[in-house]
N, C-alpha and C positions, 0 to 999 in steps of 0.2 A: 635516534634520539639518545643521546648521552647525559647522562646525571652526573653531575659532577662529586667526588669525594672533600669534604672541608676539614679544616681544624686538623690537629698535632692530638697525639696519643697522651691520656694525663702518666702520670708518673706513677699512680696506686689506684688497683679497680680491687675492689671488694664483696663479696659477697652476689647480689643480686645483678649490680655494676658489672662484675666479673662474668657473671655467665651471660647477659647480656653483650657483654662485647666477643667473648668466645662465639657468641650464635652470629651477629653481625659478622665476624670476620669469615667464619664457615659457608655463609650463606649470599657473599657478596658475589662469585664470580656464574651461581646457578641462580641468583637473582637477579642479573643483568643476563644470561644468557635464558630462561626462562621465561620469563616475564615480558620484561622490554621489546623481545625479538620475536615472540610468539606472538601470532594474531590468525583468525579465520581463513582458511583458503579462499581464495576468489571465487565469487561465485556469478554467475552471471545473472541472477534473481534480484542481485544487489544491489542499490543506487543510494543515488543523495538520499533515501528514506531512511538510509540507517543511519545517517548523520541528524537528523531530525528528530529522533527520538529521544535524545537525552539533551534536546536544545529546550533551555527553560529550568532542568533541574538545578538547581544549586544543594549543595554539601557544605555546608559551613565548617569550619574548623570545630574542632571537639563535638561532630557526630558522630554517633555510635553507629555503623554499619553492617551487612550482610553483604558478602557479594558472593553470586556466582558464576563461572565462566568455565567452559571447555568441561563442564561436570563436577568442578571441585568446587568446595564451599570453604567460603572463609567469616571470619569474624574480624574485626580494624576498627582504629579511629582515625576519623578525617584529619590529617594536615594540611590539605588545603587541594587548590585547583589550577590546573594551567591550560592553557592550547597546545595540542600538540597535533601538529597533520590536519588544520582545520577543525579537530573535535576537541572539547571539554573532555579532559581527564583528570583524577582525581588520585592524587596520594594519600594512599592509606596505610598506617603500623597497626602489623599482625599483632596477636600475644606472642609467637615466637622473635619480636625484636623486629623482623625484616621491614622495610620501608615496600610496598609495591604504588606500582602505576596501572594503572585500569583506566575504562572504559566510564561514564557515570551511568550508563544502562548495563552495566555490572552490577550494579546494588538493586536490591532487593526491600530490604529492610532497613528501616533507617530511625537510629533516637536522637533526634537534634540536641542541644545541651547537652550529653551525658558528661563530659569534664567541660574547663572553661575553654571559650576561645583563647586565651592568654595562657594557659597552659598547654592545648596544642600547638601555636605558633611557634612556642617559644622551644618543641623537638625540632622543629626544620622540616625541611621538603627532602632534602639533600638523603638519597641512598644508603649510604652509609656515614656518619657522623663521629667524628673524634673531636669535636667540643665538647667539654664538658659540661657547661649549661642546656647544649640540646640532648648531652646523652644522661642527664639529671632527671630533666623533664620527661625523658620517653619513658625511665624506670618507672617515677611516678604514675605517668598516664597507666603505663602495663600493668602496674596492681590494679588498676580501676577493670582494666579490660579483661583480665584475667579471670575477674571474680560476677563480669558478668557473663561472660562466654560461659562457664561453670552453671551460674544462677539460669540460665536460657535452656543448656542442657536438660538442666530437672525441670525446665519450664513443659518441656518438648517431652520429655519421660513423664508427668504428670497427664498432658492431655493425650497421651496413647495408655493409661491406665485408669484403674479404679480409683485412683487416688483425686481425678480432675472430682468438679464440685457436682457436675450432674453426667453420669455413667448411661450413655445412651450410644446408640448405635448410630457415629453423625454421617454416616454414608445414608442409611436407609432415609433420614430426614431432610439431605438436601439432591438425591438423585432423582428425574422425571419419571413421574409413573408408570410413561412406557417406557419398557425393557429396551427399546430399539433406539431410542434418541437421549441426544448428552442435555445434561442439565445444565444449571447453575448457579453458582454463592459466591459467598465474598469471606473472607478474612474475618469481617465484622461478624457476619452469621453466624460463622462456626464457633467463634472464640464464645458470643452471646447462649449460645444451646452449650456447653461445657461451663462457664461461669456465670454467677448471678452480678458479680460487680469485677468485670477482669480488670488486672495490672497491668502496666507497659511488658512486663515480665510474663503477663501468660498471653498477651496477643503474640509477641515474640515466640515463644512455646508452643503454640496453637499454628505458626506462621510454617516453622520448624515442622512439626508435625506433618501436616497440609502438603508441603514441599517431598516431605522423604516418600509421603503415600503416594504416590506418582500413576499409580494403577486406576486409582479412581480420582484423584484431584491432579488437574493437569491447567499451572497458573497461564492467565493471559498473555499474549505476547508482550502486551505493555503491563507488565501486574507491578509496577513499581508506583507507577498513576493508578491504575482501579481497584488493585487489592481485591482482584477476582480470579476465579479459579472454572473451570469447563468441567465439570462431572460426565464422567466416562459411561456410559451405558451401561448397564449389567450384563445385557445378552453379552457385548463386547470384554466383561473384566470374564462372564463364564470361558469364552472360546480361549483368551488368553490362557486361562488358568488352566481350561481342557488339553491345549496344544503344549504346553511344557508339561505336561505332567504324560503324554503320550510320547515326546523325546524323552525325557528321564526313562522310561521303561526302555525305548529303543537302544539310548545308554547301556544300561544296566543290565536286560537282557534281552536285548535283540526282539522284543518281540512287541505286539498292539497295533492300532492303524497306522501310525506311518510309518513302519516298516513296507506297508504293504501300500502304501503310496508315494513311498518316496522309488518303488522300486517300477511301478507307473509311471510315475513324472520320467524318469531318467530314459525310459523307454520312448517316451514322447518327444524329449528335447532331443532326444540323441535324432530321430525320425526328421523333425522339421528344421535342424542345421544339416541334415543330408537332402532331403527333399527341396529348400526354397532354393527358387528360380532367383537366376542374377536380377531378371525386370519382374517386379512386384506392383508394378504401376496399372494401372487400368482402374477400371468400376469398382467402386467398394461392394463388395457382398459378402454376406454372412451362410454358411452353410455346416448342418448338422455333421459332427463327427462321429467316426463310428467308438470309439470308446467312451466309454460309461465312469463317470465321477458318481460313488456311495457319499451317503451324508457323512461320515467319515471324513474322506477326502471332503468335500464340499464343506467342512468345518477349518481346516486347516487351508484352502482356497483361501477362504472370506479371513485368515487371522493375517496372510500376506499380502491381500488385499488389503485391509483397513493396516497395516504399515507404512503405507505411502502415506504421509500424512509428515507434512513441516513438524519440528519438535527444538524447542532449544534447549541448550545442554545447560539449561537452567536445574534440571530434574534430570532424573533416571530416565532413559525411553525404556518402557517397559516390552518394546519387540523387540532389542536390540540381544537378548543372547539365543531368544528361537532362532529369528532370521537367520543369524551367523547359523546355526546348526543345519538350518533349512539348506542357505548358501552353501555350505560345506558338502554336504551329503550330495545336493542335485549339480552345482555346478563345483568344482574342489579347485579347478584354476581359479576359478573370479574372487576376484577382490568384493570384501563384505562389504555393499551399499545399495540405496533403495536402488539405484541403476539396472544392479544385477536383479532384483526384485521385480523390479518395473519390466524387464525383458523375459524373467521366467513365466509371467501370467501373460504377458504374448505369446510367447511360443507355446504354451500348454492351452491359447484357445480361449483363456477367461477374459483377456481384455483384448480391445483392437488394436491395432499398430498405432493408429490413430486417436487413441481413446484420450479427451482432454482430462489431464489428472487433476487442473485446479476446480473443473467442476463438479469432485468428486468430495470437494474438503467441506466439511460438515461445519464450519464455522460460515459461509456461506449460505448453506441450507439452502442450496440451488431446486428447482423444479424440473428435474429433469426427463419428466416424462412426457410425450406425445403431445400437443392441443389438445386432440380429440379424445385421448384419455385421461390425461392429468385431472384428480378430482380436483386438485386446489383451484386449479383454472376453473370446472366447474360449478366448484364454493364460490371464487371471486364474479364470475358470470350471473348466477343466478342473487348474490347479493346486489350486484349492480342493478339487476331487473327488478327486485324489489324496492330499491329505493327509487326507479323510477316510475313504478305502477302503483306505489303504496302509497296511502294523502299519508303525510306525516303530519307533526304539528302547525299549525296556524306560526304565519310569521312572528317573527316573536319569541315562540313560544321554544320549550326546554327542549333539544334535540338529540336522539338517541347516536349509539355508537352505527347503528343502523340508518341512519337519517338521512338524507339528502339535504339540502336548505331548499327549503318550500317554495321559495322565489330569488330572483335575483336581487341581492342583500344591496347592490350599489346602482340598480335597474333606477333608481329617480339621478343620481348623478352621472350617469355613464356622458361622456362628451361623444358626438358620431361623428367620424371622421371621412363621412359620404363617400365621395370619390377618389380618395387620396391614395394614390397607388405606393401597397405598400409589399414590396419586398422581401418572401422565404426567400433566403440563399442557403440551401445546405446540400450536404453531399447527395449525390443520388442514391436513392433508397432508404434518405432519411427517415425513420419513424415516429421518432419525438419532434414534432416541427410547433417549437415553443419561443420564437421572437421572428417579428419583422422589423422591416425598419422602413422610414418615409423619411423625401424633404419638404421643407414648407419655405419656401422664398417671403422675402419682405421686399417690395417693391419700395418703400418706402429707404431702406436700407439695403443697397446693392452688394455690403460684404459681409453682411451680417445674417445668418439662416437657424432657423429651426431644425433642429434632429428627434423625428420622435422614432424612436424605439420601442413596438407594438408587442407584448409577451403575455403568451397566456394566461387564463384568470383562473386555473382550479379552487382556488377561494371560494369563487362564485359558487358553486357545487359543494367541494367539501370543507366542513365544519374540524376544528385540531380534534375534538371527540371522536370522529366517525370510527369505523374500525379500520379502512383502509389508511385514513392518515396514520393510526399507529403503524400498518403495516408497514408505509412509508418511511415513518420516523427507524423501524428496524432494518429495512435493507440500506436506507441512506440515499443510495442513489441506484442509477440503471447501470450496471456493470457488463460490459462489453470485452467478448471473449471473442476466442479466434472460429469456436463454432456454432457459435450463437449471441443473443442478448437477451438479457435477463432486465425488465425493465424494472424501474419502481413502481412505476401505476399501475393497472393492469391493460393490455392492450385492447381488451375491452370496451373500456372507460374511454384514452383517449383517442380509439376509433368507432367511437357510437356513430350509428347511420345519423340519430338526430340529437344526439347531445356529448358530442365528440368535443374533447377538449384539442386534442394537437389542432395548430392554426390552420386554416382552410374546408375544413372538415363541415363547419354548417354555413362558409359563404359561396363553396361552391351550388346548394341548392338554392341561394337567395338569402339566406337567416346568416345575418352579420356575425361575427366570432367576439364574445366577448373579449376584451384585453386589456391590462393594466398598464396604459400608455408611459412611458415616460420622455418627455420631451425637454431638451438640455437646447439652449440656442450660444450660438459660437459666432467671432470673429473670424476672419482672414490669418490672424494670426494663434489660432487654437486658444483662445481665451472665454471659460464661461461668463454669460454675461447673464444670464438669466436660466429660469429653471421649473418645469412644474413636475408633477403626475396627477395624474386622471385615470380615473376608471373610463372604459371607452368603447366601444364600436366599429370597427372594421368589414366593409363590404367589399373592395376591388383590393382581391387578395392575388396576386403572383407570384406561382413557385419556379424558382430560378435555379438550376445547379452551380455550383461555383463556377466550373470550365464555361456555361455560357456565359455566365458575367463576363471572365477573363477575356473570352474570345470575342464577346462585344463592345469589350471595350481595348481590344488592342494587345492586351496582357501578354505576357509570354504563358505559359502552361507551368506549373508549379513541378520543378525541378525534383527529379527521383534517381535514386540511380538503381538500376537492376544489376550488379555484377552476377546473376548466374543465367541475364537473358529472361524473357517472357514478357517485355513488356506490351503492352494490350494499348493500341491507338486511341488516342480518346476520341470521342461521341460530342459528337453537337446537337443541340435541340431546333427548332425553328430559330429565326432571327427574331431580335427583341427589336419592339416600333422604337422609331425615332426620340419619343417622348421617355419611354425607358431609359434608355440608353444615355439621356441629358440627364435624366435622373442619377441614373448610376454614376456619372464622369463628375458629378456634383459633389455626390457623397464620399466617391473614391479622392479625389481633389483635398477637402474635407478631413479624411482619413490621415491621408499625407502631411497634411497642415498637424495633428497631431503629433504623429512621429518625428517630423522635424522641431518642433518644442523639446521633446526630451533630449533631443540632441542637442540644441543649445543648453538644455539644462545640465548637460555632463552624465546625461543616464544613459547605462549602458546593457544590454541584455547576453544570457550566455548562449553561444548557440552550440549544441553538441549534436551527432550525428545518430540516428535513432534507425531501427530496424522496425518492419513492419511487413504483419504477413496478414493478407486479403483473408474476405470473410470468406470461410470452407460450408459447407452444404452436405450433410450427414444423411443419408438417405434414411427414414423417421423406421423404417422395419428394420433397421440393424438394433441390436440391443447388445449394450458394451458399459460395465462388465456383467457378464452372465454367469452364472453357474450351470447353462444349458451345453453340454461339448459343443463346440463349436471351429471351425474352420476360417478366420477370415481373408480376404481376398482383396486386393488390388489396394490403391492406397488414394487420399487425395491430394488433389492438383495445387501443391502449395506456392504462394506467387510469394518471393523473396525480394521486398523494394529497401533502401536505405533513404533517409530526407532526414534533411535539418532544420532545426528548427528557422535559420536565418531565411531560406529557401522556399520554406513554407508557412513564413508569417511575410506574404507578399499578394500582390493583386487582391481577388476578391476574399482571398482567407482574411486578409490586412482589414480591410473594407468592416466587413459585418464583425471584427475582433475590435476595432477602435471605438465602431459605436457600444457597443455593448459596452466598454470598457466608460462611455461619457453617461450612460443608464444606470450604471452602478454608483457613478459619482454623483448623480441626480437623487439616486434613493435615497446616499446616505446623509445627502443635505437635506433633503425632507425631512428625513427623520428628525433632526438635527431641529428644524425652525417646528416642527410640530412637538416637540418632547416625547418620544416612543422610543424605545429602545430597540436598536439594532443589533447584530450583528455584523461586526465590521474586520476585515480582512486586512489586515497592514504586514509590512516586511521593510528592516532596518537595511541600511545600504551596507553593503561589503564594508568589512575591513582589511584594507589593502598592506602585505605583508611591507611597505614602505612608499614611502611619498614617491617616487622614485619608479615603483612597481606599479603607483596607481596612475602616473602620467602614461606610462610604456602602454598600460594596457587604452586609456584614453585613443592614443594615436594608432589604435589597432580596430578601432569602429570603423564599421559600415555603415554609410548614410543613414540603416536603417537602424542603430547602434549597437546591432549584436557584435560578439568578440568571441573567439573558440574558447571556451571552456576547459577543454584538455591540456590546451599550450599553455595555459596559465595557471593553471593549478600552484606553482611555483608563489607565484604575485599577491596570491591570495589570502590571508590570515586566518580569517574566515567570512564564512556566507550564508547569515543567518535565512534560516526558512521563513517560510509566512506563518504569522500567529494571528489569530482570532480574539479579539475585544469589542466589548460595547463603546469603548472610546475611540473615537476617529484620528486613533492614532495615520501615521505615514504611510504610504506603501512608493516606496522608493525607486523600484523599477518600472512602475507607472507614472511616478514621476507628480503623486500625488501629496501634495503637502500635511502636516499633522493639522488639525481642526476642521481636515474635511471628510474623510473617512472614504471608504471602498466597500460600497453592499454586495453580496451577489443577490440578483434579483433576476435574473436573465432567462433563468433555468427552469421554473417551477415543476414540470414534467419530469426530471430528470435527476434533480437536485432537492433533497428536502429541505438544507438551509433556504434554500430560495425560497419556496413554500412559505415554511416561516417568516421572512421576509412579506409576503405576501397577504400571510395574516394578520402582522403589523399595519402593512400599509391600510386595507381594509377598513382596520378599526378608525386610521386616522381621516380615512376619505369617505365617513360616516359622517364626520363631524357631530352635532348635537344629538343625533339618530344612536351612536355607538353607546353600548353597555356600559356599564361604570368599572370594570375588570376590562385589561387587557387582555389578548389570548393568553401571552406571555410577556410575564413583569422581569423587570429587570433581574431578580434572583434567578427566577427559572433560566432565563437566554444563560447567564452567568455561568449555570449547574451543565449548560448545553452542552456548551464552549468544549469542554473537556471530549464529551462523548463525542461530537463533530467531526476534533482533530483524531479520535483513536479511528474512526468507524472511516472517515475519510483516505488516511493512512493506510487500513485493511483494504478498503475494496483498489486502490489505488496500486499495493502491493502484487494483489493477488492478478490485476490485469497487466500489471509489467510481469510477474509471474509463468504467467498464460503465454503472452506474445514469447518470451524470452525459451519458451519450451520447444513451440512449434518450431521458432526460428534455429536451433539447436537440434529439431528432429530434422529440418530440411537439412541441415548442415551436416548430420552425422549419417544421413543418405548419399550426399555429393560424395563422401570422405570413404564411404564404403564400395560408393561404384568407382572413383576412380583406382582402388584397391582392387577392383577387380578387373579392373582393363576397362574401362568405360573410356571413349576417346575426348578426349577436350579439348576441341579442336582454335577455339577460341579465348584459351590457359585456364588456367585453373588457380580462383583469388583463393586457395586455400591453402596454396604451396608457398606462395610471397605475399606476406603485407603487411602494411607500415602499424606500430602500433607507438601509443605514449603513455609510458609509466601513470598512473593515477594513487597509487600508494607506494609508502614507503617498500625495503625487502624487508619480510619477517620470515620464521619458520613455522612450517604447519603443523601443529601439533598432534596430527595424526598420523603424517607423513615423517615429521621429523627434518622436511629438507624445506631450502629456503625456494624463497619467491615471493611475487608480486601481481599486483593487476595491473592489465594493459589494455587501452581503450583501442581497438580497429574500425577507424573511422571507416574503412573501407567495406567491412562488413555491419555496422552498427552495434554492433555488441561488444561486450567484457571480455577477454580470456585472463587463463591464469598460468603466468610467463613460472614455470618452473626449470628447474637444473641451476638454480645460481648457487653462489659458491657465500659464505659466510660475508668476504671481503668486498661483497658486491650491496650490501648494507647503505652506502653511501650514495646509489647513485640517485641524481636527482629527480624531483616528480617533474613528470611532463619530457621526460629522455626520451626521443624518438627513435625505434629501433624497429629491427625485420625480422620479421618471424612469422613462422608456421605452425598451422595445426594439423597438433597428432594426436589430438584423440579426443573425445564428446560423451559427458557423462549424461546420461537422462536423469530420470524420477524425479522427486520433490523436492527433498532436503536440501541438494546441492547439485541442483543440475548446473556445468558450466562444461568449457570449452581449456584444453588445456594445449597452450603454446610451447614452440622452444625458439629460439634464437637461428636464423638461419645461417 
């Protein structure tokens, strides 16, 4: 990206003018080499999520701003905003003169108005400026900003002294009252307990504050949207503060615990890089060591332990100068990163080769102990037995958090859809099995059919009070990791022997499965022509896996590719009757009729090439990580597939994805003719970098209209994500128009907006019988919105997180044995393969050298293409090039994969 220079030097600069253009000229060749050319190294953790974050913000001209990045903090006002690489970036004038370009998830802090729009315009965007009307204006503005960067300062030095209005201790007032778990506050709180009536000037100060104590307040990933902050454990700020204060002595004079542990460790790693065997593969087991960790040691374990832990350099990390100390003394060749961290508690025994780091991250708050011993699972079991052995209230009547609903609230309208064979399709070993789906012919009308699409009712059961719906409302959704799933409900709940909510659970003993039908009726040529929901009844329930669909109806087997070998033959079930099987080729037909509409309509989908590693199986007596010495043993059988999206949105995935997609369209027209507020899901269409780029990419469709994503990044301008409104705004790659809206409703097991969804629908399919209160009024869904998209975003992250770890620990096992003479007799995709630029070259700002990210369809994943040279700045996105990996970083922060040029 280049910013261009304007305007001719005036002829007399004076005074302020004067040193302002002395700093401009000082600072233009390290503020285009700085700035412009520095950005984050590739990470493989990284996707279109990080483009999504700052889609929606705007910066008006003449905001006052905070930004942070790479650790450093600045203060600026807005000049304005442009596209650059697909994302919203934002020009901002420092008080030192310089003009930067940033990121808009670089700010922080933000005072709309502080000078006028018209007087920030009127500095320009332009880097550096030799007009003298923009360089008139910028003086101007800089007194402004000068004098509050100053006024913020004592903002920030008043709420860390006696000076703020109320002198209270605001750690002990917003930290959890167990020692062992992180809390939480806002912005709001703390600024509210230090002032009785704050300024813009001391929430700034307060903000300030908040930010530098980094030890105990540690802001949200998105804190620019919630203006929330994670309070750190005490036990955790002790061990911190324990463990530097044991290095300083070790410093200073050689002596206290970890001297006498660092001098154990070194003995132990030195032992297990002479002792491991080349094949580490077999049965996982865990086995006692013979050395002995002191709580000593076992303090400074648990302090590199809780290190692994994402951090943005929004703030101080406050492990970041033990670790290096740590680093330094036990390993003195490795380079300082959680990597080296993550490999030192393996080979010393505290964690497994195998140990999944993202279910270890305390923003999660994962359950990670045993069935059989997890008390939570206990709490949620024995709550569940109580609300169904306990009479609660008469119908009607006020219902606790504890409550069941007394009877079935929609039990006088439910419609019963007798014999109407309706259709699970999901993976095998599905556990949440929360939609079927049915046809219903019209004899009367030969191309004209009903689709009803059968889904869950937890409504029927729980109440938005209960305490399990909050619990729901806090995890969001079922989050699926590579060695487990963590559900929203409890597994409990939706596999009761007799009041099991996932589908099939009470029609296989004869007692039909409650469901919130929705039935949408279609043409020949994918047109709604009509549309209900019903609460409803289902007894002839059939669980299908997708490959028998496929294979009963002809299908090919949905396209994978193994480049490291291990593929597993797929399995067929019995044959489906005659009558199935017309059903399915109806619905599948049906399906197609769909997909081809969008394609006359010019919509188009992205398909990019995705990694995926099978679920692993943790044998439940291993315990990882321990502070018990330990030895562990053998590794799991990880299965390394790649699949595309285009590949596996086909046959029965296609099938059960199109109807859901007309169930959604159903809801949000109910909503819509009943007046209840939804939640509705819409996304604007591409902006194509020229008319020109958007035909090219047009004649690049697939019947089924996907187009590679990677090749076109070029074409693109941008590509805005999905956003969430009560207005039935578009959703463009659906190919659904604005006025009709997109619910999710599909999900309810699995999904809380569904849920919600759901308890809308309820109130409306009461009719005169419903309460005079919604569950949720249009405010509250409003106030949702925001939480949906953050919480969505997290669990969303943390599962591309997960997958992108393991798929990175299989890879940096392949990269080690063939290092060791392992034979590949069938080559090695590690040595050759194709990759295409996905970002500009920048340089790493830790590294100092340049590079980019490069997508390898062939393996699924990111690397990051370094060794390039300054002049390589210009090459284009989406350049196909060959290259290799040499080498695979673990842990948390930046785990990625890094390439070079073959």
């Amino acid at each position: 990206m280049r910013i261009p220079i304007e305007g001719t030097t005036p002829a007399t600069l004076r005074g302020e003018q004067k040193v302002l253009r002395e700093a401009l000229e000082q600072r233009e060749q390290r503020a285009w080499l700085d700035m412009e050319m520095e950005g984050e190294p590739a990470s493989n953790a990284r996707d279109a999520m990080e483009e999504e974050e700052g889609y929606g913000l705007v910066f008006t001209p003449g905001t006052f701003i905070e930004l942070r990045r790479n650790e450093q903090v600045f203060q600026g006002l807005v000049l304005g905003e442009n596209i650059l690489d697909r994302i919203w970036h934002v020009y901002t004038l420092k008080p030192n003169g310089e003009v930067i370009v940033h990121n808009r998830t670089d700010v922080q802090f933000a005072i709309p108005g502080f000078v006028s729009a018209d007087l920030a315009e009127r500095c320009g965007m332009v880097l550096i400026s030799r007009s003298p009307i923009e360089l008139n204006a910028r003086i101007e503005a800089l007194k402004r900003l000068r004098e509050i960067t100053l006024e913020g300062e004592q903002a920030a030095n008043r709420s860390n002294t006696a000076t703020r209005q109320r002198n209270i201790n605001i750690y002990d007032q917003v930290k959890h009252p167990n020692p062992r778990k992180w809390g939480k506050t806002s912005l709001a709180e703390v600024t509210k307990l230090l002032y009785t009536d704050p300024s813009y000037l001391e929430y700034f100060g307060t903000h300030k504050y908040c930010m530098h104590h980094s030890l105990r307040y540690v802001a949200d990933e998105n804190y620019f949207r919630t203006q929330s902050f994670s309070v750190r454990p005490l036990d955790d700020i002790v061990e911190i503060e324990t463990v530097e204060r044991w290095l300083m002595w070790h410093r200073e004079k050689g002596t206290g615990p970890y001297r006498d542990f660092a001098k154990k460790a070194r003995t132990l790693l030195q032992a297990y890089d002479k002792n491991r065997t080349k094949d580490d593969s077999g049965p996982m087991s865990q086995a006692p060591a013979k050395h002995k960790w002191t709580e000593h040691d076992k303090v400074i374990l648990g302090y590199m332990l809780r290190s692994l832990q994402p951090y943005r350099s929004t703030q101080a990390n406050p492990y970041v100068l033990g670790r290096s100390s740590l680093i330094k003394h036990l390993m003195p060749e490795a380079p300082v990163s959680d990597s080296v961290v993550h490999d030192i508690l393996v080979k010393l025994g505290v964690m497994a080769p195998w140990q999944d780091l993202v279910a270890l991250l305390p923003e999660y708050d994962l359950d990670l102990e045993p069935k059989g011993t997890s008390a939570r699972a206990k709490a949620e079991n024995a709550l569940i037995e109580k609300g169904f052995t306990t009479s609660g209230p008469i119908a009607g009547g006020v219902l606790g958090p504890e409550d069941f609903h007394p009877s079935d609230p929609l039990e006088s309208v439910r419609h019963d859809f007798g014999d109407a064979r309706v259709f699970i399709i999901d993976d095998v070993g599905a556990e949440e099995l929360d939609d079927g789906v049915s046809i219903e012919r019209i004899p009367s009308e030969p191309d004209n059919h009903w689709v009803h699409v059968h889904v869950a009712d937890p409504a029927s059961l729980l109440h938005p009070g209960h305490a399990l719906s909050h619990q729901a409302r806090e995890r969001f959704s079922t989050m699926y990791l590579t060695t487990n799933s963590y559900p929203m409900l409890p597994k409990s709940l939706m596999h009761h022997p007799t009041r099991g909510l996932s589908l099939g659970m009470n029609s296989k003993d004869g007692i039909p499965d409650k469901v919130i039908t929705f039935s949408t009726k279609v043409d020949d040529q994918a047109n709604i022509l009509d549309y209900k929901v019903r609460a409803g009844l289902i007894r002839n329930v059939k669980k299908v896996p997708y490959n028998d669909v496929d294979h009963a109806l002809g299908n090919p087997q949905v396209e994978k590719a193994y480049p490291f070998g291990g593929q597993v033959p797929v399995k067929f079930g019995a044959a489906l009757a005659k009558k199935d099987v017309a059903d399915l080729q109806l619905l599948q037909r049906l399906a197609h009729d769909q997909v081809a509409k969008r394609y006359r309509m010019g919509v188009f989908s992205f398909n990019t090439e995705v990694v995926e590693i099978d679920r692993i199986t943790i044998p439940p007596q291993i315990r990882s990580p321990t502070m018990t010495p330990s030895v562990f043993s053998g590794f799991p059988e990880l299965r390394y597939s790649v699949f595309s999206s285009k590949n596996e949105d086909k046959g029965a995935r296609n099938l059960v994805a199109e109807m859901m997609k007309l169930a959604c369209r159903t809801a949000s027209r109910f909503g819509l003719d009943k007046n209840i507020p939804l939640l509705r899901r819409g996304t604007e269409p591409i902006v194509p970098a020229s008319e020109e780029a958007y035909q090219d990419m047009l004649t690049q469709r697939t019947s089924t209209t996907y187009i590679d994503m990677t090749k076109n990044l070029s074409r693109i301008y941008m590509s805005p994500p999905a956003e969430y409104s009560l207005e039935p705004k578009q959703h463009h790659p659906l190919g659904i128009p604005a006025g009709e809206g997109y619910t999710r409703a599909t999900s309810p097991l699995r999904r809380y907006e569904d849920l919600v969804a759901h308890w809308q629908l309820h109130h409306a399919l009461l009719g005169s019988n419903a309460p005079s209160r919604l569950p949720f009024d249009a405010g509250a869904l409003e106030k949702y919105c925001q939480e949906l998209v953050l919480k969505d975003r997290k669990i969303r992250k943390g599962q591309k997180r997960n997958t992108t770890f393991f798929a990175l620990m299989f890879l940096r096992r392949w990269l080690e044995g063939t290092a060791g003479g392992a034979a590949r007799p069938f080559g090695d995709p590690l040595a050759s393969t194709v990759g295409f630029t996905t970002t500009g070259v920048k340089r790493d700002p830790h590294t100092r050298m340049y590079g980019c990210s490069v997508h390898l369809p062939e393996l699924g994943v990111l690397g990051h293409l370094g060794g390039l040279e300054r002049e390589h700045v210009d090459i284009p996105l989406s350049t196909e090039l060959r290259v290799k990996v040499t080498q695979i970083d673990l842990g948390i922060q930046r785990p990625r994969m890094i390439v070079e040029l073959v």
